[in-house]
VOGULO-608970 format. One record per residue: residue in one letter; x, y, z of N, C-alpha, C, O in turn; residue number from 1. Coordinates in nm, 2 decimals. Layout:
REM residues N
NODE	A	X	Y	Z	X	Y	Z	X	Y	Z	X	Y	Z	NUM
...
This chain:
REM residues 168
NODE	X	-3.38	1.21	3.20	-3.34	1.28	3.08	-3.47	1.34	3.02	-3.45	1.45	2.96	1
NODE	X	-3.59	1.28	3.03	-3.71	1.33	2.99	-3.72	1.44	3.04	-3.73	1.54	2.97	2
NODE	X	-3.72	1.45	3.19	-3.77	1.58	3.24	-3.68	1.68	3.23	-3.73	1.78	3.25	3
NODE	X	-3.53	1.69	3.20	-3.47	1.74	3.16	-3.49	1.84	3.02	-3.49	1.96	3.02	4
NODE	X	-3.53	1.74	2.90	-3.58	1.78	2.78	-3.70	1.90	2.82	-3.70	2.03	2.81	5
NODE	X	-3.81	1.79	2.86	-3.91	1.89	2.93	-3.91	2.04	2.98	-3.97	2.14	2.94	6
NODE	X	-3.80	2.03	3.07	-3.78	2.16	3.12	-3.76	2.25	3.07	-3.80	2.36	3.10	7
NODE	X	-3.65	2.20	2.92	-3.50	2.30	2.88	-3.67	2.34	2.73	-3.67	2.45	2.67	8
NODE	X	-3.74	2.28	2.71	-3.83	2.28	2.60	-3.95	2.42	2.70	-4.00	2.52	2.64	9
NODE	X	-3.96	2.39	2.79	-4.07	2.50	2.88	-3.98	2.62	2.92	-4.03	2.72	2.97	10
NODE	X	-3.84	2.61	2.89	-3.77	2.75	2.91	-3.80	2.80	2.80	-3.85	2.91	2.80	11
NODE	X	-3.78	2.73	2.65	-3.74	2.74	2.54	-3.86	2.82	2.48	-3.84	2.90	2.39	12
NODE	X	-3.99	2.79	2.53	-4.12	2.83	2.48	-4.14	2.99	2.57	-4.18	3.10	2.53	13
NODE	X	-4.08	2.96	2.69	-4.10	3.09	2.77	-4.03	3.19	2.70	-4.09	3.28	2.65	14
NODE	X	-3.91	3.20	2.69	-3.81	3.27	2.63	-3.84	3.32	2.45	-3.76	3.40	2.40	15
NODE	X	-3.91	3.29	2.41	-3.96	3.29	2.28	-4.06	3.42	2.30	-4.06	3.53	2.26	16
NODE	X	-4.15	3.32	2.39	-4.27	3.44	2.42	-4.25	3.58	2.49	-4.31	3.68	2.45	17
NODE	X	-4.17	3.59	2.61	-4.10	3.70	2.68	-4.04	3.79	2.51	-4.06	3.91	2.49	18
NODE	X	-3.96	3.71	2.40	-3.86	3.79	2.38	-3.91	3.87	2.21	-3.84	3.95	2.13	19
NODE	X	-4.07	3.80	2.21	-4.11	3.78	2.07	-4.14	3.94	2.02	-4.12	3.96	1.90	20
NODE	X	-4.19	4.06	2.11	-4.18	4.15	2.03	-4.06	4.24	2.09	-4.01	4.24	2.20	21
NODE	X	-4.03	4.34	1.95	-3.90	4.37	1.98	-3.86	4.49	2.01	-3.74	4.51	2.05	22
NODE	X	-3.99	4.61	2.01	-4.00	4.76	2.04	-3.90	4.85	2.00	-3.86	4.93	2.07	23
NODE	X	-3.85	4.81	1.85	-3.83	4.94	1.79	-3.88	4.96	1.70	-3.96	4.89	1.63	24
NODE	X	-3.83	5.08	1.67	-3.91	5.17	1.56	-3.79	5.26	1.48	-3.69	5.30	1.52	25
NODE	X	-3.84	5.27	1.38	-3.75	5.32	1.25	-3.72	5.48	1.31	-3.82	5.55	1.32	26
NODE	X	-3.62	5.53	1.34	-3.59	5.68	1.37	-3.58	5.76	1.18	-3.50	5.73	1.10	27
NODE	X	-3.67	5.85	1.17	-3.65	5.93	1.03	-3.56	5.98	0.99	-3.53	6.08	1.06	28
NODE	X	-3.46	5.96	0.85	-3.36	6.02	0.84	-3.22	5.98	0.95	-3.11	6.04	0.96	29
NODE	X	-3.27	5.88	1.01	-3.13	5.84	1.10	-3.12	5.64	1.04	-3.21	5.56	1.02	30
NODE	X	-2.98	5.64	1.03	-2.93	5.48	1.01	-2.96	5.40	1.11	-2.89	5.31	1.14	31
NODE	X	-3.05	5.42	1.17	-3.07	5.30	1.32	-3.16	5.31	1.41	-3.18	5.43	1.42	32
NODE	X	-3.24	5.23	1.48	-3.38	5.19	1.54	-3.35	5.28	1.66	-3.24	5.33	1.68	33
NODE	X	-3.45	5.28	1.71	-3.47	5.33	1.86	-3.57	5.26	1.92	-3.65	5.20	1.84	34
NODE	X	-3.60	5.24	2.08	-3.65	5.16	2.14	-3.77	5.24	2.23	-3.73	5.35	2.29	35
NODE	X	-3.90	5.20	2.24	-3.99	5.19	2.32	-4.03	5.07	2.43	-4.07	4.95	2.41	36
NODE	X	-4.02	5.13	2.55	-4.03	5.02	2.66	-4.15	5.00	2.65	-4.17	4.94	2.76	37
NODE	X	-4.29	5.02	2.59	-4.43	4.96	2.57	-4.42	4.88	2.43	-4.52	4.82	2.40	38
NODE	X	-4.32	4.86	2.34	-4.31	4.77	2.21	-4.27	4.64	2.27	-4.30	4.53	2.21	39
NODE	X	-4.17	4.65	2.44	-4.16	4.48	2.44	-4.24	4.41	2.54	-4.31	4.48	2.61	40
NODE	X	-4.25	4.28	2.56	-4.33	4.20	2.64	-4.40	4.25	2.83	-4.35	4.33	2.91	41
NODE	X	-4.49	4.21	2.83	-4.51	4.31	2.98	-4.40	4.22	3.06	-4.31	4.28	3.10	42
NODE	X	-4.41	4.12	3.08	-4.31	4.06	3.19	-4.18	4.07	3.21	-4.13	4.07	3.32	43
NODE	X	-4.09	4.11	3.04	-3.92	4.13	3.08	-4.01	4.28	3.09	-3.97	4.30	3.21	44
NODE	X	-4.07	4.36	3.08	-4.09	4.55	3.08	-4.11	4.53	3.25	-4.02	4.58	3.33	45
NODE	X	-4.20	4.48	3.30	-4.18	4.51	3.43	-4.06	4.44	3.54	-4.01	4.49	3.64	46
NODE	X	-4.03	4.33	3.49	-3.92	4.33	3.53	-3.78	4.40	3.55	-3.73	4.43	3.66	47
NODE	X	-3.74	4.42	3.46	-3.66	4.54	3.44	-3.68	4.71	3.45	-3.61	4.79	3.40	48
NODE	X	-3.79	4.73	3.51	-3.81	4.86	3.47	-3.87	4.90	3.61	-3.92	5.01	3.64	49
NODE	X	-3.87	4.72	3.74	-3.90	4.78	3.84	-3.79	4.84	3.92	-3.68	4.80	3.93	50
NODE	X	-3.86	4.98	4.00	-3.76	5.03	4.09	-3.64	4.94	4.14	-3.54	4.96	4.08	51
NODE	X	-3.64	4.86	4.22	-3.54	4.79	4.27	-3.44	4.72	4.17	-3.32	4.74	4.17	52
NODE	X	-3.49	4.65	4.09	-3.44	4.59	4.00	-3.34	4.75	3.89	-3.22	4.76	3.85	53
NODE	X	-3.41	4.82	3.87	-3.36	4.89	3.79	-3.23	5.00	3.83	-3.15	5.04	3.75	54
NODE	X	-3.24	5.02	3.99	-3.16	5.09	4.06	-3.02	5.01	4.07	-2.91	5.06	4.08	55
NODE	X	-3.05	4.89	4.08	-2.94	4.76	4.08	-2.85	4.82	3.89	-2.75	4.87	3.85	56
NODE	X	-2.96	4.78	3.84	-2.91	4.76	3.69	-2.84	4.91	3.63	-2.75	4.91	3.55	57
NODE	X	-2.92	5.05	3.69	-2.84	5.19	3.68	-2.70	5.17	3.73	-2.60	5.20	3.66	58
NODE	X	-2.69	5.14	3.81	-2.55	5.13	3.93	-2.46	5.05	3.82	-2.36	5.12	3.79	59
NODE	X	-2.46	4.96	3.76	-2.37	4.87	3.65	-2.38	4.99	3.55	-2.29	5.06	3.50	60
NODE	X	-2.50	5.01	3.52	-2.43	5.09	3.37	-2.37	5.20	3.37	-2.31	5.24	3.27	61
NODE	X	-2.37	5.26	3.47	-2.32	5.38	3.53	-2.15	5.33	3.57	-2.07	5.42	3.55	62
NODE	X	-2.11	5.26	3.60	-2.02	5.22	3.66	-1.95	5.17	3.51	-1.83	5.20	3.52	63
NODE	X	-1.97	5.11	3.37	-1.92	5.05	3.28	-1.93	5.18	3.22	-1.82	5.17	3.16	64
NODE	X	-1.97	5.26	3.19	-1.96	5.36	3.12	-2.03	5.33	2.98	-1.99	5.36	2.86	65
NODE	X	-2.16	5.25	3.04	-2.22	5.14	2.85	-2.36	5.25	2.87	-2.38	5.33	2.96	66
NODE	X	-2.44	5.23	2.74	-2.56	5.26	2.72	-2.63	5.42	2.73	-2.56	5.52	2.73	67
NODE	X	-2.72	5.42	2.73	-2.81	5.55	2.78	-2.71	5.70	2.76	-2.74	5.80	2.84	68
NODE	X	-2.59	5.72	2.66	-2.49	5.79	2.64	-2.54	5.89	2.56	-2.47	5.99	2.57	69
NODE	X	-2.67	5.90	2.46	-2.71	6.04	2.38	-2.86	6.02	2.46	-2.92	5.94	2.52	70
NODE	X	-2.88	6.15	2.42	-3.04	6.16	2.46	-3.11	6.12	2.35	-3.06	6.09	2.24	71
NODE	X	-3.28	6.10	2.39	-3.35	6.05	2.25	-3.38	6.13	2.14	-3.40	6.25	2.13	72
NODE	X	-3.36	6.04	2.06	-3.38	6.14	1.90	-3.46	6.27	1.92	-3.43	6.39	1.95	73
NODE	X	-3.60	6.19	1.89	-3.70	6.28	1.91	-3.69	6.44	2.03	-3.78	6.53	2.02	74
NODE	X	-3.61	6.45	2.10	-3.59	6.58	2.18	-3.51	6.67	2.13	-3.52	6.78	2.16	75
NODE	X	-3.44	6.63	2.03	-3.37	6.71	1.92	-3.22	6.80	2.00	-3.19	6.92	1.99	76
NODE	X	-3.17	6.73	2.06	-3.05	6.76	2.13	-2.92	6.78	2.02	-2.88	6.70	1.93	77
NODE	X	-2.87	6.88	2.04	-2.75	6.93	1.96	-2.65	6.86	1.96	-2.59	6.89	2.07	78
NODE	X	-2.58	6.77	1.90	-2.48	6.70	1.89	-2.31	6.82	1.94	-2.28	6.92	1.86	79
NODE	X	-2.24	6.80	2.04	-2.16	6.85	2.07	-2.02	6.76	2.05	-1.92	6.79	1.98	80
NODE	X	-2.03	6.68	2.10	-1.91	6.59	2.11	-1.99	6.45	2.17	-2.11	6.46	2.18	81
NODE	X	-1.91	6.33	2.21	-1.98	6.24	2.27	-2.03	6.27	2.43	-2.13	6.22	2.48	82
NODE	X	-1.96	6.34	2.49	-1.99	6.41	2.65	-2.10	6.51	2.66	-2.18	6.55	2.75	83
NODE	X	-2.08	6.55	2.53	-2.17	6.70	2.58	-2.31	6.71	2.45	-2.26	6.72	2.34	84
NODE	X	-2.41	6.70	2.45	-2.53	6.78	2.39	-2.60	6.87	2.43	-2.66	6.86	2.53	85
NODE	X	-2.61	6.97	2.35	-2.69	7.10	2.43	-2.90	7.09	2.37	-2.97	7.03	2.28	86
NODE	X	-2.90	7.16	2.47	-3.04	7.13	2.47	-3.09	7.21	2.35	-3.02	7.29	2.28	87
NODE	X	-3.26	7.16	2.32	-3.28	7.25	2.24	-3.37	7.37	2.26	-3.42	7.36	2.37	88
NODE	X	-3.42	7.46	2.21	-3.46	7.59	2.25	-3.60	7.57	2.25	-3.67	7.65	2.31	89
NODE	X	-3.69	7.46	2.18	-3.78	7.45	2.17	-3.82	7.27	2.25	-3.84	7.18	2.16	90
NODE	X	-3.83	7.22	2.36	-3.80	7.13	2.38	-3.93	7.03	2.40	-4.03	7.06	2.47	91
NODE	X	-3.91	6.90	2.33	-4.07	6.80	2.32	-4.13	6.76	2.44	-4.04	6.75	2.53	92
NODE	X	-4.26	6.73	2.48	-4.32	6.71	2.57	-4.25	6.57	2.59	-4.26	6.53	2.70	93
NODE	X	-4.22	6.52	2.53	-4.13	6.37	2.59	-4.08	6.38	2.77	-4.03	6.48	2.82	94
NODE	X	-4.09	6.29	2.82	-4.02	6.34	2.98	-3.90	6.28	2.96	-3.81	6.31	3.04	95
NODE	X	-3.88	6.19	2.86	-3.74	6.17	2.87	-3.63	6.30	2.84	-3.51	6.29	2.87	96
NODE	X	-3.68	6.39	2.80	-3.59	6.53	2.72	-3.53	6.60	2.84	-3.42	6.67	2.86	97
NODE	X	-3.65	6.56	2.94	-3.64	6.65	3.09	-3.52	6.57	3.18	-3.46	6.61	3.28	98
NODE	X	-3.53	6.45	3.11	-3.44	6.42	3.22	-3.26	6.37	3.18	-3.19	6.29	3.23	99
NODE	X	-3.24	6.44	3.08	-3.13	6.48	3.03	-3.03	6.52	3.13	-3.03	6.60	3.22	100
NODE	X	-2.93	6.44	3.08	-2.86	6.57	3.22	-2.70	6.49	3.13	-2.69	6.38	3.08	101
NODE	X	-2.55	6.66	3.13	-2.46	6.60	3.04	-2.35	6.55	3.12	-2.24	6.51	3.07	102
NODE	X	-2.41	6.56	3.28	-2.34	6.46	3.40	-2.29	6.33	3.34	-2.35	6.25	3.26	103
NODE	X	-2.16	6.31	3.40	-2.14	6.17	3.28	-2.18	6.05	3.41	-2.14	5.93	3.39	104
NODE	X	-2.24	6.07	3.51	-2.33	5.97	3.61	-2.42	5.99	3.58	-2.48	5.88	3.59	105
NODE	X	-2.49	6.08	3.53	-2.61	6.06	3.52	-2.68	6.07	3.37	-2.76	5.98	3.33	106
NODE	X	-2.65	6.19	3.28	-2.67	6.12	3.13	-2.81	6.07	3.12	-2.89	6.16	3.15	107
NODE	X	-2.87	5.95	3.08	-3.01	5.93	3.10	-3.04	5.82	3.15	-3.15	5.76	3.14	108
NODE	X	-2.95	5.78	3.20	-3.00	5.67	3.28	-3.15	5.63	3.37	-3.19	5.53	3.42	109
NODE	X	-3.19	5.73	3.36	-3.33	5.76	3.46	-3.40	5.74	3.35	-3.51	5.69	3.39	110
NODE	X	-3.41	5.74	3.22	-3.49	5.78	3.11	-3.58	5.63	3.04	-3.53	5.52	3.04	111
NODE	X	-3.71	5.64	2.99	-3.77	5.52	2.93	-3.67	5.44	2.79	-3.68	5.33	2.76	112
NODE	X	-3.58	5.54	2.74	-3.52	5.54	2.65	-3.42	5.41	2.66	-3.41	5.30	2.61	113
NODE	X	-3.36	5.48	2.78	-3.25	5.39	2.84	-3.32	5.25	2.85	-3.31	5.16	2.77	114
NODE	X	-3.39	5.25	2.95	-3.46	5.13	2.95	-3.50	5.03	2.87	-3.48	4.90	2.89	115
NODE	X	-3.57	5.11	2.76	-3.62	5.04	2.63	-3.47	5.01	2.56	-3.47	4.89	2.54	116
NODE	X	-3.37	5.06	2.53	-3.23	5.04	2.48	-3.19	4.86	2.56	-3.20	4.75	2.50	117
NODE	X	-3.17	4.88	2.67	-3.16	4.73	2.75	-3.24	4.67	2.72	-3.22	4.56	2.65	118
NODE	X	-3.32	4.69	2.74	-3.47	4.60	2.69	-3.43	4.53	2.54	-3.43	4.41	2.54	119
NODE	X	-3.40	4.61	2.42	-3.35	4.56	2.34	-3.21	4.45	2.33	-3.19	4.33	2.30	120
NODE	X	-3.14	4.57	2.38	-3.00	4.38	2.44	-3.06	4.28	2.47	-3.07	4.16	2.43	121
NODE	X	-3.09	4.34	2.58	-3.12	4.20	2.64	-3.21	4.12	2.57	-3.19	3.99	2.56	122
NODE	X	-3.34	4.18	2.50	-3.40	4.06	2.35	-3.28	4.02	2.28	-3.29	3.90	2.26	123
NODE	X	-3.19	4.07	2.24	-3.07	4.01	2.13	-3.01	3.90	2.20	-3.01	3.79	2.14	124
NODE	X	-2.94	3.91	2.35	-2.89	3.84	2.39	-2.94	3.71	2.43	-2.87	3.60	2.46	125
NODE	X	-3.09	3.74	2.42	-3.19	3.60	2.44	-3.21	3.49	2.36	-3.22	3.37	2.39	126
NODE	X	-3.23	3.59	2.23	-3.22	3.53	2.15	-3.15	3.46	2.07	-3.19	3.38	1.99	127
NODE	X	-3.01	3.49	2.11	-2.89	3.39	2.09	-2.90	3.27	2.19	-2.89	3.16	2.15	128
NODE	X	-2.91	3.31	2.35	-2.93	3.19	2.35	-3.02	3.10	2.36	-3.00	3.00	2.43	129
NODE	X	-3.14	3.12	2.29	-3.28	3.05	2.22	-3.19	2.99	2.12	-3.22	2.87	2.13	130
NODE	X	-3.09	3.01	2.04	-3.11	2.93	1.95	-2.96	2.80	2.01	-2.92	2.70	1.96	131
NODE	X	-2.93	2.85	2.11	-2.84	2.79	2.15	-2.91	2.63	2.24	-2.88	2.51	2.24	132
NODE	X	-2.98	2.71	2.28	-3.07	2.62	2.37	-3.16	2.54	2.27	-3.20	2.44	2.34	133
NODE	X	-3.21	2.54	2.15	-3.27	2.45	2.04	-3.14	2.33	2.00	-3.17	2.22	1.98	134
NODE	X	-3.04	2.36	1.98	-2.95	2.32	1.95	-2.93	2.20	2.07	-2.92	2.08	2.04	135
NODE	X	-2.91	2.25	2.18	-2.92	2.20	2.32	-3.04	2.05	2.28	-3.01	1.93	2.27	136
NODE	X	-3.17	2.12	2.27	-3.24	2.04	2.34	-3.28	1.92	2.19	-3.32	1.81	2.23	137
NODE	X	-3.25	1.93	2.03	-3.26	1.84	1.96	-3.13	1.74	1.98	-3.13	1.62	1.93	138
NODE	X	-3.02	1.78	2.04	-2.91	1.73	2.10	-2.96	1.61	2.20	-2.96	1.49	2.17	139
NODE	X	-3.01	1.65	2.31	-3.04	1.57	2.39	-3.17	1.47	2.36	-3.19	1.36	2.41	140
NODE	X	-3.23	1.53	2.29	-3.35	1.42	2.22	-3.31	1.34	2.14	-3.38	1.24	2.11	141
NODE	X	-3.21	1.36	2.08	-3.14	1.25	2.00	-3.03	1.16	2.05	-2.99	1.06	1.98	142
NODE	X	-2.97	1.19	2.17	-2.92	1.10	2.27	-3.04	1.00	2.34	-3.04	0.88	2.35	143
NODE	X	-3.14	1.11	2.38	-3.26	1.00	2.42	-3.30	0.90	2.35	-3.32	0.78	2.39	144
NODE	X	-3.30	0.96	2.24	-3.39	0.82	2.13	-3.27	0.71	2.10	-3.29	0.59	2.06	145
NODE	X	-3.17	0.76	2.11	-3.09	0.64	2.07	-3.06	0.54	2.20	-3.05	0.42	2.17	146
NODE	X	-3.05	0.57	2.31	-3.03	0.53	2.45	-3.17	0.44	2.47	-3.16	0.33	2.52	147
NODE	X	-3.28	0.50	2.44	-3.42	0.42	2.46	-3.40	0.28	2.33	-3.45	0.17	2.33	148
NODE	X	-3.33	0.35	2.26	-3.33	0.22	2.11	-3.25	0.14	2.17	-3.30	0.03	2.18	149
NODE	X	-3.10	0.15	2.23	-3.01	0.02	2.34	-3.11	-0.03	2.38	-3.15	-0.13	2.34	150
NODE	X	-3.17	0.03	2.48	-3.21	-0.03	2.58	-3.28	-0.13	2.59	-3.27	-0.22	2.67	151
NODE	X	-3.40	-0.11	2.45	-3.50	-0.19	2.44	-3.39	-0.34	2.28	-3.43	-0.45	2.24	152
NODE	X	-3.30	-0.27	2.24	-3.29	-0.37	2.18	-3.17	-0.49	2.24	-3.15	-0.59	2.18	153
NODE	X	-3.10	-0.43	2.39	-3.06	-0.49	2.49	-3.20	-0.62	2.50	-3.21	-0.74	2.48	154
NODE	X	-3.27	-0.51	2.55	-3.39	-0.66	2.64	-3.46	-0.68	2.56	-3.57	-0.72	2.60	155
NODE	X	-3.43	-0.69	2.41	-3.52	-0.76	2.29	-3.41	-0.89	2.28	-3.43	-1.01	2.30	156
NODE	X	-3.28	-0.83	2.26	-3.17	-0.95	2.30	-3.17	-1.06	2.39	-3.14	-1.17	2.36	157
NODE	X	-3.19	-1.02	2.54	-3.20	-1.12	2.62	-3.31	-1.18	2.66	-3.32	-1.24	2.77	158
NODE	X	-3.44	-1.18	2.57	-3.51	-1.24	2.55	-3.52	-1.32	2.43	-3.61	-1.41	2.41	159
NODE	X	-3.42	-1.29	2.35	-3.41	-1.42	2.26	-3.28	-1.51	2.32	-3.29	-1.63	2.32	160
NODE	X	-3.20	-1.47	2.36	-3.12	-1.55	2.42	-3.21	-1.69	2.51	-3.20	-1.80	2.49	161
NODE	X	-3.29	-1.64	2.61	-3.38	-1.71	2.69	-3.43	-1.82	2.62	-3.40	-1.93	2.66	162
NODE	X	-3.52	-1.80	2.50	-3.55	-1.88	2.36	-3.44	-1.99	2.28	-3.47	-2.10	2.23	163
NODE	X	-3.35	-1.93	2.27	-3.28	-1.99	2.17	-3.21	-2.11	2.27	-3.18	-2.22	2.22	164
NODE	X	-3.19	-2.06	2.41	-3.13	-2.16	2.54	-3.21	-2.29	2.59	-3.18	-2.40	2.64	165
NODE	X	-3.32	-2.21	2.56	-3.46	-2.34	2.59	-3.48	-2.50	2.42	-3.52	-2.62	2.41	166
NODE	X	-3.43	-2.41	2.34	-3.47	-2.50	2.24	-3.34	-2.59	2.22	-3.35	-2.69	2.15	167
NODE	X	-3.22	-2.56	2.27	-3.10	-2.65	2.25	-3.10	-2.79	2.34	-3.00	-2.86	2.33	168
């Protein structure tokens, strides 16, 4: 049960540190953050943002119809409907702007944006269960300490028993 605690305690510390910064940033004049894939940790950033790994993870989002659905703020894309944004006439050196497309497979899935967007879930999702797993692991430390308290007050018992048998 120790090494159990142990373990769930060395996820608990990993998961903390992977999920500790959060890479967004205030969009101007808009109600809601936007994401940079250099704002979160290098290990979930290259994880998720390697080739392989990421062509796997396109294929799902592409397939659910979730995420990477407007282009990024900053490129200044003309709001049309939710399918369609037109480009704009003067367009930012961003490479994400370039890789716009109002293909509903493709959309920006290819894009840093996109990425950094997941990147964010997936910090949210972690973070729930960080706190789930704290709950977890004072749970099991407090099964431990009481189980260690039997045990030893078991064999504090049958050593007075031994005593009290000797003196009769």
């Amino acid at each position: 049960m120790a090494v159990l605690i142990i373990i769930l305690l060395i996820l608990l510390i990993f998961a903390f540190v992977v999920t500790r910064p959060d890479g967004s940033y205030e969009v101007p004049g808009r109600g809601y953050k936007e994401y940079r894939v250099d704002g979160f940790s290098s290990w979930l950033r290259n994880y998720v943002t390697k080739s392989e790994n990421w062509g796997k993870i396109r294929t799902c989002l592409a397939q659910s119809n979730s995420g990477c659905c407007k282009p990024p703020t900053v490129c200044g894309f003309t709001y049309v409907n939710p399918t369609l944004w037109v480009n704009p006439t003067n367009p930012v050196s961003d490479p994400d702007c370039s890789m716009w497309s109002n293909d509903q497979m493709q959309l920006c899935y290819g894009c840093n944006a996109c990425k950094a967007g997941l990147l964010g879930n997936l910090r949210k999702e972690w973070r729930k269960a960080n706190v789930i797993m704290i709950v977890t692991v004072v749970v099991l430390i407090c099964v431990y300490l009481i189980g260690c308290s039997a045990f030893k007050n078991a064999q504090t018992e049958e050593l007075f028993r031994r005593y009290k048998q000797g003196w009769a």
